[in-house]
CHARMM internal coordinates of N, CA and C (Angstrom, degrees):
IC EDIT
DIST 1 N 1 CA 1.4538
DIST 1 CA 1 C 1.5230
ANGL 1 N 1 CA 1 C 108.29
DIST 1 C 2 N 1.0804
ANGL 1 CA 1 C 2 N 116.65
DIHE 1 N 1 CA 1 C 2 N 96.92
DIST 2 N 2 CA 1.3823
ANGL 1 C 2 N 2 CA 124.47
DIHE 1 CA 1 C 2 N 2 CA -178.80
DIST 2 CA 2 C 2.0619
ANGL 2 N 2 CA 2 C 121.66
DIHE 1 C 2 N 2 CA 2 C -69.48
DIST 2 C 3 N 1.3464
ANGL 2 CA 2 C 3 N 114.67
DIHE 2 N 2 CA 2 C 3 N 118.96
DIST 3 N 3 CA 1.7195
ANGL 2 C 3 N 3 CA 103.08
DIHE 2 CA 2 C 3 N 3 CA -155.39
DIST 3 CA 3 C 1.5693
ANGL 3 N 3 CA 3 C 88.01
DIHE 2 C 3 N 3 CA 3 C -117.43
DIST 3 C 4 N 1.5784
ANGL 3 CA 3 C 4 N 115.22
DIHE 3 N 3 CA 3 C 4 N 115.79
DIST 4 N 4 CA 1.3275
ANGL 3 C 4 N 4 CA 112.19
DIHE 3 CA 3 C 4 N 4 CA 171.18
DIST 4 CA 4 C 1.5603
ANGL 4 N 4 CA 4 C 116.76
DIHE 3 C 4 N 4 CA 4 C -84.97
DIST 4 C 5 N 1.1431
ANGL 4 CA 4 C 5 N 122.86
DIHE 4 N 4 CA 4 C 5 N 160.42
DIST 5 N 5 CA 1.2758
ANGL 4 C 5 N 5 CA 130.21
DIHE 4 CA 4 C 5 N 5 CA 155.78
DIST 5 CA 5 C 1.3808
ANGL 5 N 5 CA 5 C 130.33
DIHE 4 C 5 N 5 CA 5 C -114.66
DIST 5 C 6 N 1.2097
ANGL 5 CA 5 C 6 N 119.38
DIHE 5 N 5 CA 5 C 6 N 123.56
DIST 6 N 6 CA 1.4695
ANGL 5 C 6 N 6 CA 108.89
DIHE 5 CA 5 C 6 N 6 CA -164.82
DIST 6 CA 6 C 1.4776
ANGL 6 N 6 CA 6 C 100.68
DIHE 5 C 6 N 6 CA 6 C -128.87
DIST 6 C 7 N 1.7211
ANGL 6 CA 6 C 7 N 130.98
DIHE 6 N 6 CA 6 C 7 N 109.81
DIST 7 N 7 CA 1.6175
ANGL 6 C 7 N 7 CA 114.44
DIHE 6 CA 6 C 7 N 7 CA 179.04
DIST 7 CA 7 C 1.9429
ANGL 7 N 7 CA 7 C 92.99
DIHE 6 C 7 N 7 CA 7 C -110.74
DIST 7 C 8 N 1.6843
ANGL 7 CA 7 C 8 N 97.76
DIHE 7 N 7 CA 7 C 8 N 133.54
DIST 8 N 8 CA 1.4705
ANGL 7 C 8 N 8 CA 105.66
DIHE 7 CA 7 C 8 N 8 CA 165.87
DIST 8 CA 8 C 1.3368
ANGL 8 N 8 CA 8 C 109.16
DIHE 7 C 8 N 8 CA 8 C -119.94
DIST 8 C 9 N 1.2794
ANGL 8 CA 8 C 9 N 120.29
DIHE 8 N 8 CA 8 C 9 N 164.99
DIST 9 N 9 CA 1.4959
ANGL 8 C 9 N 9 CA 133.02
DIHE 8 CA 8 C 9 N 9 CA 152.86
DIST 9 CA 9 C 1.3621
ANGL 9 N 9 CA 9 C 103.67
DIHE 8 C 9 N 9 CA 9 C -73.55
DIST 9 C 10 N 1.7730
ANGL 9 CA 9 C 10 N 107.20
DIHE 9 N 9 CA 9 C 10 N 135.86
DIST 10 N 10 CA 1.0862
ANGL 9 C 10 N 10 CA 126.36
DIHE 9 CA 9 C 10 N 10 CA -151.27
DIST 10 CA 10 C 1.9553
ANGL 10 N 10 CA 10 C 104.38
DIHE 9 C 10 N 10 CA 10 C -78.93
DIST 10 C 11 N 0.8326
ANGL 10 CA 10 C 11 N 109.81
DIHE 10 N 10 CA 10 C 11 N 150.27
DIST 11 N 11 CA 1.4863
ANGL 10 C 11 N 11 CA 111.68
DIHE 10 CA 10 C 11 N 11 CA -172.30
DIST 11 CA 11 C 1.7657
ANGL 11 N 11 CA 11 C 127.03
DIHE 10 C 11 N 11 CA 11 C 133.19
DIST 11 C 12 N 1.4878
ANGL 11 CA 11 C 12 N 109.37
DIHE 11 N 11 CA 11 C 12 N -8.63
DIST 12 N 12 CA 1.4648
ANGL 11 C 12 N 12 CA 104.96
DIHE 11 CA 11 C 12 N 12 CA 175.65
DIST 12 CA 12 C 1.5705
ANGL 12 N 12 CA 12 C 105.45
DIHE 11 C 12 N 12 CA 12 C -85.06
DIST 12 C 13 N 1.0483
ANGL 12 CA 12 C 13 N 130.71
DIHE 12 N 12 CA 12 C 13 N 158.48
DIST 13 N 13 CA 1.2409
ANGL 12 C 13 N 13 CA 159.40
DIHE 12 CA 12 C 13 N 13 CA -178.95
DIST 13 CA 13 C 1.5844
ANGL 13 N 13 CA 13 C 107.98
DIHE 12 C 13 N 13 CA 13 C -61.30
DIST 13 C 14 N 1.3663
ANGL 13 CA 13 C 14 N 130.15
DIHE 13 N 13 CA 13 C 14 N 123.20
DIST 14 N 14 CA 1.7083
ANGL 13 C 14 N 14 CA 114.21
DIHE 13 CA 13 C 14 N 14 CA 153.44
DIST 14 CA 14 C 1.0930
ANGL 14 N 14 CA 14 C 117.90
DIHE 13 C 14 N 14 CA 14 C -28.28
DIST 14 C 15 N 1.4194
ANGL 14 CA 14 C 15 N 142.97
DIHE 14 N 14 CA 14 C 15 N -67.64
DIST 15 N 15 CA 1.1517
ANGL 14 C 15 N 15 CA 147.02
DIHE 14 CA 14 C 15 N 15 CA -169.14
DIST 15 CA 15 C 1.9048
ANGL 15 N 15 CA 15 C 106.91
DIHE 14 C 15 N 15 CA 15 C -51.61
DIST 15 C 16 N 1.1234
ANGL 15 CA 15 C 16 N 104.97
DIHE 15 N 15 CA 15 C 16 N -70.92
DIST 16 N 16 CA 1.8154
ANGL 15 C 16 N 16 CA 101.67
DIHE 15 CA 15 C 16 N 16 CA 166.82
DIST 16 CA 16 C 1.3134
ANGL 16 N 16 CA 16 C 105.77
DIHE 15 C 16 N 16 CA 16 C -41.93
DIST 16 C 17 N 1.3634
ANGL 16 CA 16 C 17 N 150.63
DIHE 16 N 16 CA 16 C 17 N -47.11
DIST 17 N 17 CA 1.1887
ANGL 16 C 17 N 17 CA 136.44
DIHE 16 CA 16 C 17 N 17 CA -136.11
DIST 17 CA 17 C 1.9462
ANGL 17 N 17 CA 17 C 95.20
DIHE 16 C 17 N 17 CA 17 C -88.18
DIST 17 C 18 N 1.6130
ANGL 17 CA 17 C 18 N 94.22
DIHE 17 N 17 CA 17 C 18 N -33.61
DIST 18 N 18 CA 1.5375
ANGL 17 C 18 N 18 CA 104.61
DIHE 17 CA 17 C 18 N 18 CA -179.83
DIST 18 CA 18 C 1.4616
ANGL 18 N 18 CA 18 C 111.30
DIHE 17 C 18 N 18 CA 18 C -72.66
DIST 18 C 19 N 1.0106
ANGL 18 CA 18 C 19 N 121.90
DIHE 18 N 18 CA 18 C 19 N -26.44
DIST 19 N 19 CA 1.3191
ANGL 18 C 19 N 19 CA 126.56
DIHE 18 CA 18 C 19 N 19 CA 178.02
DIST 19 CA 19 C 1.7821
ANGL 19 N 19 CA 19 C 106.38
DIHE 18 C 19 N 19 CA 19 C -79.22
DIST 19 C 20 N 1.1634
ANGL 19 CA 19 C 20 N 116.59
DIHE 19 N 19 CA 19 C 20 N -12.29
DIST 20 N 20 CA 1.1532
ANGL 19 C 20 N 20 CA 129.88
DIHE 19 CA 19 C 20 N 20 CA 178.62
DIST 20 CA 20 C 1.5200
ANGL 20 N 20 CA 20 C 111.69
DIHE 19 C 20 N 20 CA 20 C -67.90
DIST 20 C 21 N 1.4704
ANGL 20 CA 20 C 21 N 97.62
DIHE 20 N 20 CA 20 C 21 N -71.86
DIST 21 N 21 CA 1.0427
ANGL 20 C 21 N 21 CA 122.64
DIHE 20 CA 20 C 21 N 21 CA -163.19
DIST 21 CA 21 C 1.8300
ANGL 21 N 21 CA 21 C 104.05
DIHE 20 C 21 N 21 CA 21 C -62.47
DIST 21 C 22 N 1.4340
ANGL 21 CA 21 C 22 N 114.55
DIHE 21 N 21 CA 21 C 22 N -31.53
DIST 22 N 22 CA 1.5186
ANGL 21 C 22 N 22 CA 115.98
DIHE 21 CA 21 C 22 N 22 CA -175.24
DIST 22 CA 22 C 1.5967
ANGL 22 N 22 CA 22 C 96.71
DIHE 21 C 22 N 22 CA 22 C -67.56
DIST 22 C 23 N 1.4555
ANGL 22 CA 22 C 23 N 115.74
DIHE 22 N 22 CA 22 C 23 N -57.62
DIST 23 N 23 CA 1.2300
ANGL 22 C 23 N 23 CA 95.72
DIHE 22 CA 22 C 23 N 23 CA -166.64
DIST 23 CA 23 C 1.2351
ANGL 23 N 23 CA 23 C 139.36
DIHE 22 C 23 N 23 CA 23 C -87.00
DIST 23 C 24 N 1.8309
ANGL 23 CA 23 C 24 N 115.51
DIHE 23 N 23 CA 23 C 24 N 9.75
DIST 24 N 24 CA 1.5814
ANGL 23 C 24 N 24 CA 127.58
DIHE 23 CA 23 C 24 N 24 CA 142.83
DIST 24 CA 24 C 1.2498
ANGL 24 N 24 CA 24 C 123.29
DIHE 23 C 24 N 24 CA 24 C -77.01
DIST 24 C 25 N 1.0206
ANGL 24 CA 24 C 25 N 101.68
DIHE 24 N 24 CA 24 C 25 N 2.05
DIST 25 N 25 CA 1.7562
ANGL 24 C 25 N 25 CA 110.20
DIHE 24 CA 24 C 25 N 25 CA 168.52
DIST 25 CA 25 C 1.2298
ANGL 25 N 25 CA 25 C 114.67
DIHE 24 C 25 N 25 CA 25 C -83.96
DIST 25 C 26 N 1.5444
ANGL 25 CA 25 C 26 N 117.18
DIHE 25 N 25 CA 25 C 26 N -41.25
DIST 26 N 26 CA 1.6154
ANGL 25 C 26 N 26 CA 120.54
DIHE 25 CA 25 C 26 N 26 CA -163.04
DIST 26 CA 26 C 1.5981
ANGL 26 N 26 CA 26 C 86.35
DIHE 25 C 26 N 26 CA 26 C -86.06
DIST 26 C 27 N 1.4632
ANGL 26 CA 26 C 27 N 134.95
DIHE 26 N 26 CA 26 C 27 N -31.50
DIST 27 N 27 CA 1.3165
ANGL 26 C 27 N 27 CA 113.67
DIHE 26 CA 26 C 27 N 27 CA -175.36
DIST 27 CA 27 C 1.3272
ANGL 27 N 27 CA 27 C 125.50
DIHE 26 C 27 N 27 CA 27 C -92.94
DIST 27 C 28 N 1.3619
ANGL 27 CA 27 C 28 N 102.96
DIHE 27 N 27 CA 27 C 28 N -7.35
DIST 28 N 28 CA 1.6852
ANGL 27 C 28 N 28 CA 112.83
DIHE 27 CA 27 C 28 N 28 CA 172.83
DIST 28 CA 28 C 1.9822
ANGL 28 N 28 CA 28 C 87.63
DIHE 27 C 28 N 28 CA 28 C -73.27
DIST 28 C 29 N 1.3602
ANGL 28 CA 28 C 29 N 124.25
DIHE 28 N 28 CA 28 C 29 N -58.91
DIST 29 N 29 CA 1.1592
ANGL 28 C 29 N 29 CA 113.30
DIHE 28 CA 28 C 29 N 29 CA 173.50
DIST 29 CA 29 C 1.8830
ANGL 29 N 29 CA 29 C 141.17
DIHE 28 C 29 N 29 CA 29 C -42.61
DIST 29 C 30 N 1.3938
ANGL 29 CA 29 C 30 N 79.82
DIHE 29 N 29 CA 29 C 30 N -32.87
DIST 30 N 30 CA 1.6798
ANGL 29 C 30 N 30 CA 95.96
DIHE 29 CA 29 C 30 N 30 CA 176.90
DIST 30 CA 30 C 0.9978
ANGL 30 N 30 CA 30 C 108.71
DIHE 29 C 30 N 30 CA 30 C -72.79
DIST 30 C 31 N 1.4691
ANGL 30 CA 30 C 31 N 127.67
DIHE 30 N 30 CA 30 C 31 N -30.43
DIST 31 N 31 CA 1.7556
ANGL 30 C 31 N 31 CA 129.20
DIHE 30 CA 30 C 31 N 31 CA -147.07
DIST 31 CA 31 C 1.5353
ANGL 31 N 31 CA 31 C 103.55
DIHE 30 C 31 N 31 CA 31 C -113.16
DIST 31 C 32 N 0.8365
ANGL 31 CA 31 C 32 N 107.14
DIHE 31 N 31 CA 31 C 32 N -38.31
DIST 32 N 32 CA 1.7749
ANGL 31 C 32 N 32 CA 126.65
DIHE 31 CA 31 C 32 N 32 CA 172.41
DIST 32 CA 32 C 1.5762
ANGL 32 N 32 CA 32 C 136.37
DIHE 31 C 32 N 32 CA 32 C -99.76
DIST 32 C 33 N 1.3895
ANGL 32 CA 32 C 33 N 107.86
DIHE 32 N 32 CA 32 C 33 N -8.42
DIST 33 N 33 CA 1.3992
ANGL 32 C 33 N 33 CA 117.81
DIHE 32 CA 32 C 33 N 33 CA -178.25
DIST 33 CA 33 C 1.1990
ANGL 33 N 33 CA 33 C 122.40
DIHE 32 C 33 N 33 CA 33 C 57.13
DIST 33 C 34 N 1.3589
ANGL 33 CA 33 C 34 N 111.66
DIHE 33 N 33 CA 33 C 34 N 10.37
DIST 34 N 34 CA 1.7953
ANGL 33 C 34 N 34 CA 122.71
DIHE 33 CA 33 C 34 N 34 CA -171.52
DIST 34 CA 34 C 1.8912
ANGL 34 N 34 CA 34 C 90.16
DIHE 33 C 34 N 34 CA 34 C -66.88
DIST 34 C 35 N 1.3309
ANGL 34 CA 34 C 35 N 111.00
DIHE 34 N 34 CA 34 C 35 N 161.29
DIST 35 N 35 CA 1.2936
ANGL 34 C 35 N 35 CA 126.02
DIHE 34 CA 34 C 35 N 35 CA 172.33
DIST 35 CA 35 C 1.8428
ANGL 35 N 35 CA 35 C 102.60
DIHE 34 C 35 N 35 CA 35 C -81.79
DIST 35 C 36 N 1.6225
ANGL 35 CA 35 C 36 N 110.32
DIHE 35 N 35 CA 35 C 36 N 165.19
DIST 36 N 36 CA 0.9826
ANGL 35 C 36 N 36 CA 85.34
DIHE 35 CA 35 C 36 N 36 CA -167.36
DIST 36 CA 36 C 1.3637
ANGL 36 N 36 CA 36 C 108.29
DIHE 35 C 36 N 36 CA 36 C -101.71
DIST 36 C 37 N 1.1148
ANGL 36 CA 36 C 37 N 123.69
DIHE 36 N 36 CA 36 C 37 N 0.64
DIST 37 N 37 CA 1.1588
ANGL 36 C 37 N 37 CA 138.68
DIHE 36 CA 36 C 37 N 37 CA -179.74
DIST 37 CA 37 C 1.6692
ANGL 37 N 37 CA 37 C 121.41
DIHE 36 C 37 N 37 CA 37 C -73.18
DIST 37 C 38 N 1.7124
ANGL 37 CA 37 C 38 N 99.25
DIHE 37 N 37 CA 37 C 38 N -21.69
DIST 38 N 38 CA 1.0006
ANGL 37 C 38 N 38 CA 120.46
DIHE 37 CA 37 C 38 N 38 CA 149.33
DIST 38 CA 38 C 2.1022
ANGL 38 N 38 CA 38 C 138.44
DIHE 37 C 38 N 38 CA 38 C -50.38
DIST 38 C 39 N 0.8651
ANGL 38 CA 38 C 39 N 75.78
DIHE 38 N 38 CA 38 C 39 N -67.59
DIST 39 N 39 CA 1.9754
ANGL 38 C 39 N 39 CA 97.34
DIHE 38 CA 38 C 39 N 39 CA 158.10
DIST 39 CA 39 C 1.4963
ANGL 39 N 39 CA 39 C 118.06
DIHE 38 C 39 N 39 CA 39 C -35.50
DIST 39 C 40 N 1.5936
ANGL 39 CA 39 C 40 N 103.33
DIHE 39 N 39 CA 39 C 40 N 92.09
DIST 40 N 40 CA 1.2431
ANGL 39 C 40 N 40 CA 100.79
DIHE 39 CA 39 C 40 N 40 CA 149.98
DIST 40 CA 40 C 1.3443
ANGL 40 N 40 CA 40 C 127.65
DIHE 39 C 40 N 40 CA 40 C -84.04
DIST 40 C 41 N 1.4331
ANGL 40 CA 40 C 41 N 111.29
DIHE 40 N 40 CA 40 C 41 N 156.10
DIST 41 N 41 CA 1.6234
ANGL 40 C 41 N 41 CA 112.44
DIHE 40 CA 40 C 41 N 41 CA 160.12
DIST 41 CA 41 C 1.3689
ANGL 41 N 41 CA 41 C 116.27
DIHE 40 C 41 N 41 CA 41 C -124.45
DIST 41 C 42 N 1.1984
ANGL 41 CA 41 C 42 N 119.56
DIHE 41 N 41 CA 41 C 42 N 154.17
DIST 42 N 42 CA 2.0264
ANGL 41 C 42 N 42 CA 113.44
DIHE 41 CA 41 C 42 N 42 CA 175.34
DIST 42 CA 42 C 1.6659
ANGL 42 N 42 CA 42 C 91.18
DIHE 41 C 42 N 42 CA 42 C -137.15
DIST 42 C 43 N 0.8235
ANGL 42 CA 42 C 43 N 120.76
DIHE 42 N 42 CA 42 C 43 N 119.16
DIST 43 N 43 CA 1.5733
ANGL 42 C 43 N 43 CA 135.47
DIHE 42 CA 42 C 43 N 43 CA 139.73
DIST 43 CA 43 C 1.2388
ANGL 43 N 43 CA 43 C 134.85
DIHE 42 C 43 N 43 CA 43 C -72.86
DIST 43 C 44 N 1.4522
ANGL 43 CA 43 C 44 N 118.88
DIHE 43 N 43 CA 43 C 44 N 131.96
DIST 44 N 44 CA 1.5952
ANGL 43 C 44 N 44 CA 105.83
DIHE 43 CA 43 C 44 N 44 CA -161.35
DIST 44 CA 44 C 1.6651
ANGL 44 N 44 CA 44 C 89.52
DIHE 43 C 44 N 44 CA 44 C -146.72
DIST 44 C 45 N 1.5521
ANGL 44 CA 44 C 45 N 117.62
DIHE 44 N 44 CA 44 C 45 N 98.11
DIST 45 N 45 CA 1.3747
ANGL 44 C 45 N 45 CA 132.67
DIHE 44 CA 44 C 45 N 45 CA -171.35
DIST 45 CA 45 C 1.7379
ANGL 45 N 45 CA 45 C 89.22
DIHE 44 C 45 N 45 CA 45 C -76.71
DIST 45 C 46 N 1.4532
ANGL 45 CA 45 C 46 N 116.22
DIHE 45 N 45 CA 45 C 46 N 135.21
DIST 46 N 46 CA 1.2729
ANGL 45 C 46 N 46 CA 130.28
DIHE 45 CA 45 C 46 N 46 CA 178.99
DIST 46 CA 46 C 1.7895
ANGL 46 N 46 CA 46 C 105.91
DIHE 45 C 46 N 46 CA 46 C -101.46
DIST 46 C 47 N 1.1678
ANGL 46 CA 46 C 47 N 132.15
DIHE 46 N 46 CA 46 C 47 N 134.31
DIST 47 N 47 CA 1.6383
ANGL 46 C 47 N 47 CA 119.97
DIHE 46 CA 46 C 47 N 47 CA 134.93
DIST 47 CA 47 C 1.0510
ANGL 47 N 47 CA 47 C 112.06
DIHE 46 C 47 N 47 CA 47 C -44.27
DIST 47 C 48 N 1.8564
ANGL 47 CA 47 C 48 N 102.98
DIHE 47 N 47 CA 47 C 48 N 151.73
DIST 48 N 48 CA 1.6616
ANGL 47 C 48 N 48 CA 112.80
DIHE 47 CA 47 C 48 N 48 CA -175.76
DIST 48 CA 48 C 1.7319
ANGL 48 N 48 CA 48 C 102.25
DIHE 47 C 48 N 48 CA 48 C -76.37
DIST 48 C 49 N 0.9920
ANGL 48 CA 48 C 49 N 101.46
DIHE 48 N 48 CA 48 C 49 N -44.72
DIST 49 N 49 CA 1.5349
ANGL 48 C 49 N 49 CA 107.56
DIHE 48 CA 48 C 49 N 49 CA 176.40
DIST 49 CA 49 C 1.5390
ANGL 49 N 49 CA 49 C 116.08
DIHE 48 C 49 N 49 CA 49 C -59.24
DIST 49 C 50 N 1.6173
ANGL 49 CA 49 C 50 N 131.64
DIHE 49 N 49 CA 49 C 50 N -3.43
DIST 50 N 50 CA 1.3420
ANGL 49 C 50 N 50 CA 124.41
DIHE 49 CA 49 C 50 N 50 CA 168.80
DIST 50 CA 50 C 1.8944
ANGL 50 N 50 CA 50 C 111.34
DIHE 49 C 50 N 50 CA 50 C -106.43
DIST 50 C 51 N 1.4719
ANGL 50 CA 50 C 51 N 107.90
DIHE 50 N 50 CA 50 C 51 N 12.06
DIST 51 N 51 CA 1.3445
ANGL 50 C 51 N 51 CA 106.44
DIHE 50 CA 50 C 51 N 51 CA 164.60
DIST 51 CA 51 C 1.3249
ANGL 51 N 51 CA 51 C 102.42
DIHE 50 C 51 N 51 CA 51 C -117.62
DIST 51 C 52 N 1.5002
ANGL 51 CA 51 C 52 N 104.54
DIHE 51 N 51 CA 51 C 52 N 158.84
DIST 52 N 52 CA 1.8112
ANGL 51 C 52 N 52 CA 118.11
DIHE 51 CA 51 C 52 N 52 CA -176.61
DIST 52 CA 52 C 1.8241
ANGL 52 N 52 CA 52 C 90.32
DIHE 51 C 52 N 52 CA 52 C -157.22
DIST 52 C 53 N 1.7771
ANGL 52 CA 52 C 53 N 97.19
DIHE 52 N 52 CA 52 C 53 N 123.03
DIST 53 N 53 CA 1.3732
ANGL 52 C 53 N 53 CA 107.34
DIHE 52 CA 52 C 53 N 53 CA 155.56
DIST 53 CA 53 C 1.4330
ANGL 53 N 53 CA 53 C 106.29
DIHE 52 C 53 N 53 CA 53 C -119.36
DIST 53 C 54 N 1.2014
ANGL 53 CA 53 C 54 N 113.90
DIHE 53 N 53 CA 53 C 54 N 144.68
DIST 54 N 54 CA 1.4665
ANGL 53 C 54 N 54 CA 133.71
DIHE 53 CA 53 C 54 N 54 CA 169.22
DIST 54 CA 54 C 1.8744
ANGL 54 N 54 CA 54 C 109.62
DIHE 53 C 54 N 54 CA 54 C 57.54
DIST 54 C 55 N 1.2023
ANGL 54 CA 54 C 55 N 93.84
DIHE 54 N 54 CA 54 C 55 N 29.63
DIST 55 N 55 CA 1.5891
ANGL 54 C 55 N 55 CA 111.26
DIHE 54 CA 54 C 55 N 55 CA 166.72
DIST 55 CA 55 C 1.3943
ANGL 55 N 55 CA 55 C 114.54
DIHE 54 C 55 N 55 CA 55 C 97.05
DIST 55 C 56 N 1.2477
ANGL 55 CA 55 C 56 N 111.02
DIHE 55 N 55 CA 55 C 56 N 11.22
DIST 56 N 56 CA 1.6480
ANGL 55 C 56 N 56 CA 124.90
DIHE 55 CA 55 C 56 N 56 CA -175.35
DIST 56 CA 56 C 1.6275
ANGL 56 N 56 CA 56 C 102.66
DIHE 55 C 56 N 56 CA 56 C -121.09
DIST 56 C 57 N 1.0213
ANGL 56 CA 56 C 57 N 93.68
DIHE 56 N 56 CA 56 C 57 N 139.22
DIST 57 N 57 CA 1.7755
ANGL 56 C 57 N 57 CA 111.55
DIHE 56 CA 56 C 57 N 57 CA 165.97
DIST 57 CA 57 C 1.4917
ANGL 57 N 57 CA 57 C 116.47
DIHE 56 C 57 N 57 CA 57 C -93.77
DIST 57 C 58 N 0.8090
ANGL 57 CA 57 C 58 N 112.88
DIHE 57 N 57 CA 57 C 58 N 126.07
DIST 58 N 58 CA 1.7135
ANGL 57 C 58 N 58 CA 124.10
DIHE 57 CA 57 C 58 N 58 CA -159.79
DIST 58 CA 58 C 1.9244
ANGL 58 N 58 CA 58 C 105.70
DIHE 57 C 58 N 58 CA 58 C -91.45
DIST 58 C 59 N 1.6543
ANGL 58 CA 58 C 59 N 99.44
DIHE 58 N 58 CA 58 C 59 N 113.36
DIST 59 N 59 CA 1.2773
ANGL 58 C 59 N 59 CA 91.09
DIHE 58 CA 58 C 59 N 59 CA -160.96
DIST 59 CA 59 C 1.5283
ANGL 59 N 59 CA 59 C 97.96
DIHE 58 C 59 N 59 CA 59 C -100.74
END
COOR INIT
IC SEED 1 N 1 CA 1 C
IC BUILD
């Protein structure tokens, strides 16, 4: 049972997120032969203010 993790900064759309999720599904399927029914996904929408690259928090 293959369990993805996916963390974004908050702001994509339901619709993107579903479109997301279909097409790490078909390649967790392609690449691994896992069923797909198998395939988890977890999404974990971030505030811009709780990520920081290169010492900045991304507003």
């Amino acid at each position: 049972m293959p369990i993805v993790h996916i963390e974004l900064i908050e702001g994509r759309t339901q619709e993107q997120k579903d479109a997301m999720v279909r097409d790490v599904t078909d390649a967790i399927v392609k690449n691994t032969g896992a069923q797909k029914e198998n395939v988890h996904i977890i999404i974990s929408d971030m505030a811009k203010g709780n990520y920081a690259v290169g010492g900045e928090t991304k507003k």
